[in-house]
C-alpha positions as CSV (number, residue, x, y, z in Angstrom):
1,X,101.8,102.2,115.9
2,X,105.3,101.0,114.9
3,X,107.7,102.3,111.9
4,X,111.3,101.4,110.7
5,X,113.3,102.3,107.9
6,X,116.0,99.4,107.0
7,X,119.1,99.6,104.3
8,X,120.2,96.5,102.7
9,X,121.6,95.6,98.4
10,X,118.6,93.3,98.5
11,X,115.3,94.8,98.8
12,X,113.8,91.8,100.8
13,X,116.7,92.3,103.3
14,X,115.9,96.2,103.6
15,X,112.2,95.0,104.1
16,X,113.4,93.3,107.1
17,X,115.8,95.6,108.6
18,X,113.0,97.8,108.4
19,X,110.6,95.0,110.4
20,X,113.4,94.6,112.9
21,X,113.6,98.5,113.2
22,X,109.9,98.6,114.0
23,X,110.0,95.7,116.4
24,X,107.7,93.5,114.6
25,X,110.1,91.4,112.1
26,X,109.0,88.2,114.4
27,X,105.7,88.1,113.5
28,X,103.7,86.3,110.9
29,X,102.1,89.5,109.4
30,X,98.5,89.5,108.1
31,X,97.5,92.8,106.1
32,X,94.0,94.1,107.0
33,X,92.1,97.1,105.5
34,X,91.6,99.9,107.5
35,X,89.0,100.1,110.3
36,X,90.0,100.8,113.7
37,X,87.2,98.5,115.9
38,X,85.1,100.4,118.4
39,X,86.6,100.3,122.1
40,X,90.2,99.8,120.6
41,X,92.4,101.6,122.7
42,X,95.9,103.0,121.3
43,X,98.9,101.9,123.5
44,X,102.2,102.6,124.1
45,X,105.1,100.8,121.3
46,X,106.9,99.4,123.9
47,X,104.3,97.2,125.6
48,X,102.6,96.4,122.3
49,X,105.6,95.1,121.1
50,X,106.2,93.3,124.9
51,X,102.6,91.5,124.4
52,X,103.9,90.2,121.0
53,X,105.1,86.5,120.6
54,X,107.4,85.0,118.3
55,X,105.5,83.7,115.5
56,X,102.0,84.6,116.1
57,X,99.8,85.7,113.7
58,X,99.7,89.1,114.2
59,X,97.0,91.8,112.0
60,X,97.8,95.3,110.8
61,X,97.3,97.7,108.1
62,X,100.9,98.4,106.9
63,X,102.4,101.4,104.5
64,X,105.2,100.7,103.0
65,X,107.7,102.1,99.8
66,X,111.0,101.2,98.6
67,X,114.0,102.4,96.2
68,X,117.0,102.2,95.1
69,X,117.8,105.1,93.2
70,X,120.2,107.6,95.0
71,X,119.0,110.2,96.4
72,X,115.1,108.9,96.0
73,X,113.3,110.2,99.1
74,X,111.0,107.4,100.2
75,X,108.0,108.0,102.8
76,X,105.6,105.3,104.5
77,X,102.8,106.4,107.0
78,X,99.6,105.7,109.0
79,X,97.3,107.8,109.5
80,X,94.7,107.3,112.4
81,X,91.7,109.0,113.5
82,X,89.6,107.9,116.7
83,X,85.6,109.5,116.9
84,X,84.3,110.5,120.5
85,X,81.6,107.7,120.6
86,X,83.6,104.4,122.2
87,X,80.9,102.4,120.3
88,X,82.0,103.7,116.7
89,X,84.5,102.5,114.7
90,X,87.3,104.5,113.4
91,X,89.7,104.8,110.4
92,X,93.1,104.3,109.9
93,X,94.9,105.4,106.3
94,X,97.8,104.1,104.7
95,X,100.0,106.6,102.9
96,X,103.2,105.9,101.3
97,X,105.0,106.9,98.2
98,X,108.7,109.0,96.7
99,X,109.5,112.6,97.0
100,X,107.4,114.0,100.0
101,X,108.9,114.8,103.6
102,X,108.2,113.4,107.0
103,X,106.1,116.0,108.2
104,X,103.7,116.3,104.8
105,X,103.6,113.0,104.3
106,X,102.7,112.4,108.0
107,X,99.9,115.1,107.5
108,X,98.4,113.7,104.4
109,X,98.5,110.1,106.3
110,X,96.1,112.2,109.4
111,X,94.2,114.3,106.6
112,X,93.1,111.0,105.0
113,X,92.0,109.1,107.8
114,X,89.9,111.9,109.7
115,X,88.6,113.1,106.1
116,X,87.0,109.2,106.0
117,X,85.9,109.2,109.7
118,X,84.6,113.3,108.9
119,X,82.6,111.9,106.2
120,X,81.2,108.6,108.0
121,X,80.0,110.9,110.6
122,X,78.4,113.2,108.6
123,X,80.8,116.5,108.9
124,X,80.5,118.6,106.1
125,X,83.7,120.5,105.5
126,X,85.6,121.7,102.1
127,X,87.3,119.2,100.7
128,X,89.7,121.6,98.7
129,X,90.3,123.1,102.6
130,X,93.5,123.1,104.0
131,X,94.5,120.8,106.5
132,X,94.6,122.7,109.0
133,X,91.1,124.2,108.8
134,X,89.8,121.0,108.1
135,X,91.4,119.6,111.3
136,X,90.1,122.8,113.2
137,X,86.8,121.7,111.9
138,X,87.1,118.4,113.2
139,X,88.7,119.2,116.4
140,X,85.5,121.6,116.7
141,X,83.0,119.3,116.4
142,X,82.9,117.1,119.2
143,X,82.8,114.3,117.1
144,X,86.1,113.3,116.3
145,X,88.6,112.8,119.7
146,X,91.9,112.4,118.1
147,X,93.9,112.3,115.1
148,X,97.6,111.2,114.7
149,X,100.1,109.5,112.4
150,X,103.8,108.0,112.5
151,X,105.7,108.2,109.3
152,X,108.8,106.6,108.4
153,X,110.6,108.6,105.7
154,X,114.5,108.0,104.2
155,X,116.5,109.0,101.6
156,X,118.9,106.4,99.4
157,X,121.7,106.9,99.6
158,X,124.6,107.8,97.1
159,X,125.3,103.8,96.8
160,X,122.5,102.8,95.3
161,X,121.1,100.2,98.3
162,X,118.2,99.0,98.6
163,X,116.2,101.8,100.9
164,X,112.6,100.4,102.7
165,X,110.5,102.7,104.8
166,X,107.3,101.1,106.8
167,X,104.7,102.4,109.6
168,X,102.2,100.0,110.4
169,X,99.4,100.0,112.7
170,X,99.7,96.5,114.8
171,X,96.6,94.8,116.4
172,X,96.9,93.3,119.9
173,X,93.8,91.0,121.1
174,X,93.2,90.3,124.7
């Protein structure tokens, strides 16, 4: 899981800057929907981005917003939940959008994908529930291992520039 934020007056450029940010601007990205396979492990940034080539075409589910009205808050995240069982598949959400800070945003992005995994395995829960409880729930459950999320959030500044905020969740093969 990888996120940058990257300034720029032209929004592609900002897209970029945010790539570069996140380590990934190298790589021919492919946008995938959001399953996390069975037996897929979560590693560390660094040696993700170590095991990534130049050029390669490289899968992940992506969040990303943009502005460039000042003072715009702009949020991107992913959202990731991981079940017990090794030979079940997970979820991972996308989340991104304006006014929201880093820590709700990032919370929505972890409510949504164990709320999907939850309901896959066959939790009942409230859905009007806070997160918290909900998590507690979860947690509780036996059934769900881990939940997390990485959020990239900005604000545009006074200047107008272009303002790009991404999280992605990046898939290595080996």
């Amino acid at each position: 899981m990888t996120k940058g934020v990257g300034v720029h007056r032209d929004s592609l450029v900002a897209f970029e800057f945010a790539l570069r940010q996140a380590d990934i601007e190298q790589q021919n990205l492919v946008y995938v929907s959001s399953i996390l396979p069975p037996h897929c492990l979560v590693i560390d940034r660094a040696d993700g981005v170590h095991a990534l080539n130049p050029g390669d075409i490289t899968f992940c589910v992506m969040a990303r917003a943009e502005t460039n009205e000042p003072g715009r808050h702009v949020h991107a995240n992913i959202g990731l939940a991981k079940p017990a069982d090794a030979e079940m598949y997970g979820y991972i959400s996308e989340h991104h959008g304006f006014g929201m800070n880093a820590v709700s945003s990032g919370e929505y992005a972890e409510d949504l994908a164990a709320t999907m995994l939850a309901s896959t395995l066959g939790l009942e829960f409230n859905p009007e529930a806070a997160w918290n409880e909900r998590k507690q729930i979860y947690e509780h459950s036996n059934l769900i291992i881990n939940s997390t999320s990485i959020t990239a959030s900005a604000e545009c500044g006074p200047e107008g520039l272009w303002t790009c905020s991404i999280a992605a969740a990046v898939f290595l093969f080996s």
